[in-house]
N, C-alpha and C positions, 0 to 999 in steps of 0.2 A: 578605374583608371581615368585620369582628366581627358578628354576630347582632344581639349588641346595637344596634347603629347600623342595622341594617338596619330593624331594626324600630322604634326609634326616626322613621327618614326614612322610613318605607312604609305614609304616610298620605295620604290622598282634598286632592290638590291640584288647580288648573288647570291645563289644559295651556298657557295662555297664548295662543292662537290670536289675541288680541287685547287688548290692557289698557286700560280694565277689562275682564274678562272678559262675555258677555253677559248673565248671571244677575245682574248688578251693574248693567246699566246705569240709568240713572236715566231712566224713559221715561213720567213724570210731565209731562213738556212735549212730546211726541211728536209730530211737523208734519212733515207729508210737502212742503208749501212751503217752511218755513225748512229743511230739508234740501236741499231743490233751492238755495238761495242761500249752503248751504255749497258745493254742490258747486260753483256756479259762482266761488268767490274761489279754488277751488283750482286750477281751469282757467285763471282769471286768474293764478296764479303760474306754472303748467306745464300745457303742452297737451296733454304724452305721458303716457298714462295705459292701464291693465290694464283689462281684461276679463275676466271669472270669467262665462261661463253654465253655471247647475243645472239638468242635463236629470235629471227624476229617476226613469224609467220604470225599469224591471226586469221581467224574466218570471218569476222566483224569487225568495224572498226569502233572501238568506243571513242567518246568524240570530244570527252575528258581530256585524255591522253597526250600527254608529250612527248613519247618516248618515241623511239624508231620503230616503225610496225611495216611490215608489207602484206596487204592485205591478198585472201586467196583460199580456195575452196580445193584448190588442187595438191592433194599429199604426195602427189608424184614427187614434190619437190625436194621431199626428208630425204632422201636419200643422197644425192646431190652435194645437198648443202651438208652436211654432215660429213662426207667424202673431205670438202673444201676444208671443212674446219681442221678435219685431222690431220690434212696434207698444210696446212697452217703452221699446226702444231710442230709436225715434224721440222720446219725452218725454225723455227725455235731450238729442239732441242738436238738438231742435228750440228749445232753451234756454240751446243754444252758441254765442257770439258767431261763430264759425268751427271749421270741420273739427277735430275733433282728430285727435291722430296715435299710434296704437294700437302700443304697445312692448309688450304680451303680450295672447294671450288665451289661456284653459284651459277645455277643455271636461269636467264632471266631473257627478258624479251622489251616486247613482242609476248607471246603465250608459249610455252617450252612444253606444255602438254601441248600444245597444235599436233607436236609430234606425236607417235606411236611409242609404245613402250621399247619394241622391240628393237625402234632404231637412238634413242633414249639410250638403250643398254650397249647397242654397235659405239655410240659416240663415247661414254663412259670409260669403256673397256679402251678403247682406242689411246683414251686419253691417259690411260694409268698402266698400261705397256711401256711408254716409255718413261715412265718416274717408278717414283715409291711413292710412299704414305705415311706424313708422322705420323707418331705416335699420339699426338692429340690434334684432332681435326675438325674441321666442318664442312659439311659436305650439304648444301643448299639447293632448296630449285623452288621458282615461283608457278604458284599454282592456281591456276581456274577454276573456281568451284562447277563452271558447266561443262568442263571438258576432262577433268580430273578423275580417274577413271580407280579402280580400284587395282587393274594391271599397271598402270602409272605406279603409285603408290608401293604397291610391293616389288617390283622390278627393282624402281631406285633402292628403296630399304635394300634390300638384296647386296647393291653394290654399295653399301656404307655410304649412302645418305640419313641425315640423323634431323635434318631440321627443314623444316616447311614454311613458307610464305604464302598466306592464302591473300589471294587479291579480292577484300570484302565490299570496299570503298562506300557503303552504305547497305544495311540492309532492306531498303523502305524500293516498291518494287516501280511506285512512279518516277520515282528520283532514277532509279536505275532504266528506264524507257527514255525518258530527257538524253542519258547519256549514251544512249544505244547497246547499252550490254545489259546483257539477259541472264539472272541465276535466281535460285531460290534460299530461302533460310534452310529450307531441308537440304540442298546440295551441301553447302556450306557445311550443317550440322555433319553430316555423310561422309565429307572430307576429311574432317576435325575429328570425329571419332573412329575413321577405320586408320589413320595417319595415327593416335597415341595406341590403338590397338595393336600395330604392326612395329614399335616400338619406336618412332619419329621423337627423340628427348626435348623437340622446345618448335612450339609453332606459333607464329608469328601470324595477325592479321592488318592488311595495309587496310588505314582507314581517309576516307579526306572531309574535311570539312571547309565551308563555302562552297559546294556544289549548287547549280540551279535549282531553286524551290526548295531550298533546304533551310528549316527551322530550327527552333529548339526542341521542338514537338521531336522532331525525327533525332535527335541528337539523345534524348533520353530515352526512347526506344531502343536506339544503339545499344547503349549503357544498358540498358536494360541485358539483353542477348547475349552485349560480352561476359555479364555478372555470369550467365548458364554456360556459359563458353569457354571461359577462362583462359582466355590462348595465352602463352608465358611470354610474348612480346606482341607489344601494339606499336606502327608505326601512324602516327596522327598526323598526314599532311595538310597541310594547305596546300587548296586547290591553286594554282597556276594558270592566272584567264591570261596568255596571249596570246591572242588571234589571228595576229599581223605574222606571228610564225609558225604558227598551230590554226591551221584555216578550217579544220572540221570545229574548232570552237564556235564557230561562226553558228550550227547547228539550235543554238539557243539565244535569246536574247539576254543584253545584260541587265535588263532590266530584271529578269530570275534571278540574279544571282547577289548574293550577299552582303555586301560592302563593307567596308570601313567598324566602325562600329558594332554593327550587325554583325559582322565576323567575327571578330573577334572574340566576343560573346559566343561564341557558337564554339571556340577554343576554348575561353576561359571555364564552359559548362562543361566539356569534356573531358579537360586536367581533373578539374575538379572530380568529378565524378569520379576519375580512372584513382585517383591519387585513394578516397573515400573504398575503394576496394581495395587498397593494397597496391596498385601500381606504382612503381618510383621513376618521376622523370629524369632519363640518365642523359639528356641532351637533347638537341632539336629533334623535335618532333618524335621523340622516342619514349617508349617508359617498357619497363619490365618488371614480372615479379622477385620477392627477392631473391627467389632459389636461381634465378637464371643466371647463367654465366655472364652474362651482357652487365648484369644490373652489378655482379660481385668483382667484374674487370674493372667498372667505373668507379665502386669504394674501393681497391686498390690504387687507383692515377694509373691503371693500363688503359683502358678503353682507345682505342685506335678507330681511325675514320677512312675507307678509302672508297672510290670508284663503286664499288659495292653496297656501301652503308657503315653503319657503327659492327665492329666486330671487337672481341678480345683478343684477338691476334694481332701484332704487328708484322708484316713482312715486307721488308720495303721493295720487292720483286712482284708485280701483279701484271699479270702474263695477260693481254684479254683477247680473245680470238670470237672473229665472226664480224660482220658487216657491223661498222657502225663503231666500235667496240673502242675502248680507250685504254690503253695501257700504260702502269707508272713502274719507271726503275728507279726513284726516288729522285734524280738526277736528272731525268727527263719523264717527258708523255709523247704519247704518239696514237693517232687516231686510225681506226683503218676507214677503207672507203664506206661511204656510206651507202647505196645503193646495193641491193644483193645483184645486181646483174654485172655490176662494176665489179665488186666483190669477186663474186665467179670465177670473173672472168681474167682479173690479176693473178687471183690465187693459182689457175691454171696453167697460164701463160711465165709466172715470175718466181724466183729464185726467193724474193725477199719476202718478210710480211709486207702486205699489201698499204701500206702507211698514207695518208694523203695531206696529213701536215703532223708536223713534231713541233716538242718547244724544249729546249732544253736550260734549264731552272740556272738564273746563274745566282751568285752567295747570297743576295740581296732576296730573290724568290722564296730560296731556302730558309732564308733565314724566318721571314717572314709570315711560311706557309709552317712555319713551329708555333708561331704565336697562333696563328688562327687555328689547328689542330689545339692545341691551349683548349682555349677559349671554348672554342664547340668540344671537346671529349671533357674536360676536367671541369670549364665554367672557372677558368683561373688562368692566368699567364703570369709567369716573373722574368726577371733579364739582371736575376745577381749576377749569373757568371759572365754576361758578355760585355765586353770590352769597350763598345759603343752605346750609348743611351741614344733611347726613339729624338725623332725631333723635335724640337719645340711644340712644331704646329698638333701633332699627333698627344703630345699629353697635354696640349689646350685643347683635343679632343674628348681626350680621359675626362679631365677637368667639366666641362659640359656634361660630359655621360653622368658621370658621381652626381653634377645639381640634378640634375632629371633623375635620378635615382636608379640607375640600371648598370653602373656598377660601385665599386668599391677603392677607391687609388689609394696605393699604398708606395712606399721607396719600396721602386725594381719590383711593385707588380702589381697585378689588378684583378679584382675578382668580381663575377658577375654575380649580379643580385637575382632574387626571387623575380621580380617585375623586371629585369632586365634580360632573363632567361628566352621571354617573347619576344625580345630582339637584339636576341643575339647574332641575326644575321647586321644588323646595323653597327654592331660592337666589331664584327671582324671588317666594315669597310674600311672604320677608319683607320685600319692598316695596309689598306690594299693601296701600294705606292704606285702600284701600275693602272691603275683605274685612272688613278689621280693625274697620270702624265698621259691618258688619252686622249684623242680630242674630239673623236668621233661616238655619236649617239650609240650604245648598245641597247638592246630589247632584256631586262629582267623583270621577272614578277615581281610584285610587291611584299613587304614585309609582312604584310598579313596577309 
């Protein structure tokens, strides 16, 4: 790749997790009721709907980490918060004309082993009393290879969990000191074989690359581990330095850490590699073998992106419960509080889910957040059927992309190239209309 384009494209975009992105959403009319009455027209369309609970305990803090954690040594608190969540749930479905019927849940964090199994199994149970279960489902939870226990493990299995998430994000054990979390290859290996022994059908290892003091050297060791390993999905992120909003990043200097070219190369050895075994890149930051349903959802043009990640399910109802937590009724999102004390303490006190801003998606949003779903599930968008053509300025954006070589323009549509695959989060800005009409600085990581 020329230098020049690299650095050209290896500027601070969204990752796209959702469009609008949150930092955009307009939460100027903010109602945790008319939130409740989007969710229920979307239950009136479809009754099968996702599940996402944020358990967000931790005993350490890794220093990587972006996500919402509260850190604490005291398990007094599973109990508690578990209580919260179910009494959550219940405003939910206490507002559902009838049962719904639950085609995923993921449990994620924070650490979801922090907890015990046995309140693991209280929250599960609690949560499938009042629904059913399609007939075909996924049933997820992200897993600590240092706390991941083999009662963990078969508990869930027990209650029709089928797929695992191992949080690996390097095997190399100075890299893992820098970041402050503590595991070993044998844990890992230990997790990974008593999860397919207990009959777990697809396990999944989060990887990152651009970590502090992380080389090539350590990138082929990787590869190495995964070749014994063979987990049926690998998510490959890039690492996320912002420090200005992620203050334990502060923990390392940047001068460890990777940059610009350097990085990149630290991706383009691991594609490689992943792809030289058999893996197939099904979207950012994703690859799967090809027996996996993920990999066989994407050769159909189903593969769907939501709050969770890439799944084979579409359901445009994703219920999310617990501190922090984001929920899409495809028509709106809606955040709960972020603080578990806040959290608590709503959930306790209030009728409603505990919401602390909403955005609710108008034509323009929608229409928009199809192209960019597009683009990141399929690597392709068109616009035969719609009525309107993009703007001018938007396909003398295309126009640009195609010189640079990262996608493909065609009448009514556009396809992402091999080299433009690496930035394809740059491919969905230049549709992001609202970005475009901000005027205030937002904080994203970089494209690479």
């Amino acid at each position: 790749m020329d230098v020049k384009l690299l650095e050209k494209y290896n500027v601070p975009v969204p990752r796209y997790t959702s469009y609008p992105t949150v930092p955009l959403w307009d939460t100027t009319q903010t109602s945790a009721e008319k939130w409740m009455e989007h969710v229920q027209m979307s239950f009136a369309a479809n009754k099968e709907i996702s599940l996402y609970i944020h358990l967000p305990y931790c005993e350490a803090l890794c220093t990587y980490c972006g996500c919402n954690k509260h850190i604490t040594k005291n398990h007094l608190v599973e109990v508690p918060y578990v209580n919260a969540v179910l009494k959550e749930w219940r405003m939910y479905t206490s507002r559902l004309p009838e049962k719904p019927v639950i085609r995923e849940i993921h449990l994620g964090g924070g650490t979801p082993t922090f907890f015990a199994p046995e309140n693991l199994k209280k929250l599960v149970e609690g949560l499938l009393e009042d629904a059913e279960v399609a007939e075909k489902y996924d049933f997820s939870f992200e897993a600590h290879p240092n706390s991941t226990t083999y009662g963990h493990l078969k508990t869930l299995r027990e209650l029709s969990f089928n797929r695992i998430s191992i949080g690996v994000q390097d095997f190399d054990a100075e890299i893992m000191r820098i970041i402050n979390r503590f595991q070993t290859i044998e844990e890992i290996r230990t997790v990974t074989t008593q999860a397919r022994e207990l009959g777990y059908t697809s396990v999944n290892f989060d990887l990152i690359y651009g970590l502090p003091k992380q080389t090539s050297a350590h990138i082929a060791v990787n590869l190495q581990l995964l070749e014994e390993f063979r987990p049926d999905r690998i998510a490959f992120y890039s690492y996320a330095h912002i420090p200005d909003v992620k203050k334990a990043q502060r923990a390392y200097s940047e001068a460890d850490l990777p940059m610009g070219r350097d990085k990149l190369n630290l991706y383009l050895q691991g594609k490689s590699g992943l792809e030289k075994m058999g893996y197939k890149d099904i979207g950012m930051d994703h690859f799967a073998l090809p027996g996996d349903e993920l990999y066989q959802s994407f050769m159909k043009g189903e593969l769907h992106r939501n709050f969770m990640g890439y799944t084979p399910y579409h359901t445009s109802l994703c219920i999310a419960l617990g501190a922090s937590s984001i929920s899409d009724s495809w028509t709106a999102y809606a955040q709960n509080e972020k603080t578990v004390k806040e959290y608590l303490l709503r959930v306790k006190t209030e009728h409603l889910p505990p919401v602390i801003k909403t955005h609710f998606l108008t034509n323009e949003d929608q229409r928009l957040r199809k192209h960019i779903l597009n683009l990141i599930c399929n690597d392709e968008t068109n616009w035969f059927s719609e009525k309107e053509h993009f703007t001018f300025e938007i396909q003398k954006a295309f126009a640009r992309l195609e010189h640079d070589g990262l996608l493909k323009v065609f009448p009514h549509q556009v396809k992402v190239t091999s080299l433009g695959k690496s930035f394809v989060r740059n491919i969905c800005r230049t549709l992001d209309a609202r970005m475009d009409r901000h005027k205030q600085q937002v904080t994203f990581s970089k494209a690479v």
